[in-house]
C-alpha positions as CSV (number, residue, x, y, z in Angstrom):
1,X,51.0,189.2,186.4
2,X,47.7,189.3,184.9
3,X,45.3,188.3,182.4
4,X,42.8,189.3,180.3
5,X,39.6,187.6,178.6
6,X,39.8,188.4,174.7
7,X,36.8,186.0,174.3
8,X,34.4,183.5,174.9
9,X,32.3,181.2,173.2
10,X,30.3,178.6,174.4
11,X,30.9,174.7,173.1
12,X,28.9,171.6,173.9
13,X,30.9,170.8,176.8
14,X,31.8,174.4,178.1
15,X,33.2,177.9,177.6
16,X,36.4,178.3,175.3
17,X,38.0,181.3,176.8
18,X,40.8,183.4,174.1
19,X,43.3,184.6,177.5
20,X,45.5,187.0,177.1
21,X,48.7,186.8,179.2
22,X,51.8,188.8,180.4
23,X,53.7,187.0,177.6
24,X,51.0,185.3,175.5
25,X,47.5,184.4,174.7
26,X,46.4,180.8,175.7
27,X,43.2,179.3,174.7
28,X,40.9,177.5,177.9
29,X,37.8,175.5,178.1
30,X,35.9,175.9,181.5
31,X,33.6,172.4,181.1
32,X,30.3,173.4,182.3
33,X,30.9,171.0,185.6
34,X,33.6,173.6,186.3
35,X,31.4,176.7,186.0
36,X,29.0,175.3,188.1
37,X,31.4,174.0,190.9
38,X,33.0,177.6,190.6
39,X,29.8,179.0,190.9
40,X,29.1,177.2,193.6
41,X,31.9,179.1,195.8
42,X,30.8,182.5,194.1
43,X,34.2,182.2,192.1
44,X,34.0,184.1,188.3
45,X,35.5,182.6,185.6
46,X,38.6,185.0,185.7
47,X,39.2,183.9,189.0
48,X,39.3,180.6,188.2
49,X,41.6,181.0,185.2
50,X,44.0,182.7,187.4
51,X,44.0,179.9,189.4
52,X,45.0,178.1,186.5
53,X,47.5,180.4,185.0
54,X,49.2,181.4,188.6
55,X,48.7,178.8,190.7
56,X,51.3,178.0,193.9
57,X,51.9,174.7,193.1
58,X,50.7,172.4,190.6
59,X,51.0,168.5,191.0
60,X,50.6,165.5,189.2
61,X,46.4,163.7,189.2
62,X,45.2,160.8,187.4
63,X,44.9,160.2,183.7
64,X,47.4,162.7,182.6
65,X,45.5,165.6,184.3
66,X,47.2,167.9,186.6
67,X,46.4,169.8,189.9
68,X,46.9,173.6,190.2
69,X,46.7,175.1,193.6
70,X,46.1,178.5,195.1
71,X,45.4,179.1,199.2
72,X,42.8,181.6,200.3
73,X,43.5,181.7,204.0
74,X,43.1,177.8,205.6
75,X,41.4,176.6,202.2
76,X,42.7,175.9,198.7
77,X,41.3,176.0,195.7
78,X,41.8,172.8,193.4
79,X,41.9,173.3,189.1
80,X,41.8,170.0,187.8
81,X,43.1,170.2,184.2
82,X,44.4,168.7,181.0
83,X,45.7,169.5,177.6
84,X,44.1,168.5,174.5
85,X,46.3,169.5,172.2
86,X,47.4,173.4,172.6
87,X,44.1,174.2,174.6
88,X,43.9,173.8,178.7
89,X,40.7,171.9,179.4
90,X,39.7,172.9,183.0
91,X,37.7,169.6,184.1
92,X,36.6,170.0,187.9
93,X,36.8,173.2,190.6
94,X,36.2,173.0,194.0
95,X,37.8,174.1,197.5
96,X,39.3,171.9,200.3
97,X,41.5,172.6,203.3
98,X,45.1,173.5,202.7
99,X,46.3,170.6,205.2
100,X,45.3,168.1,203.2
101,X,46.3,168.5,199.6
102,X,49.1,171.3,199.3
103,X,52.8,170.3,199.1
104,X,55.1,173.0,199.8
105,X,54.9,174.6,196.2
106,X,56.6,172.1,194.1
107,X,55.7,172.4,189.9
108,X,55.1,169.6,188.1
109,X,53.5,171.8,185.1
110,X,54.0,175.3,184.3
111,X,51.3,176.6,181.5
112,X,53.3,180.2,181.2
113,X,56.9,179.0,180.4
């Protein structure tokens, strides 16, 4: 499992990323208040898409977003996201403890189906 970054182009709100998959290419916009929370935990861009792509869990937010999940030790890092048509808008990043968010690895979203 792994991806790879065909390109990028920055937009008003963000970064479009062209993503190559395993099994297909997927289009992603990192809004710029991603990138910076990423940043902020010394997290790259691919990092965060795999987050996104091959998460442990993802779960259900607000607002028809959803919530993918991926521990790093006692923390987990959070993708907030939603679809705006065929393209994966990544609105938020940041990391929290794993005790108080993760649930056991259920899937309420699967991006690569």
């Amino acid at each position: 499992m792994s991806i790879k970054i065909i390109r990028s182009t920055d937009l008003p709100g963000g970064r479009l990323f062209e993503v190559k998959s395993d099994t297909k290419v997927i289009h992603v916009v990192l809004t710029w208040h991603a990138l910076d929370g990423a940043d902020e935990y010394n997290i790259s861009a691919n990092e965060l898409i795999n987050f996104l792509i091959y998460p442990e869990e993802v779960i259900r937010g607000h607002a028809n977003r959803f919530i993918a999940h991926k521990g790093l030790n006692r923390h987990l890092a959070r993708v907030i996201y939603e679809y705006e048509n065929e393209t994966i808008v990544v609105i938020t990043f940041y990391i929290s403890h794993v005790n108080r968010y993760f649930r056991g690895g259920i899937c309420e979203d699967k991006i690569l189906s």
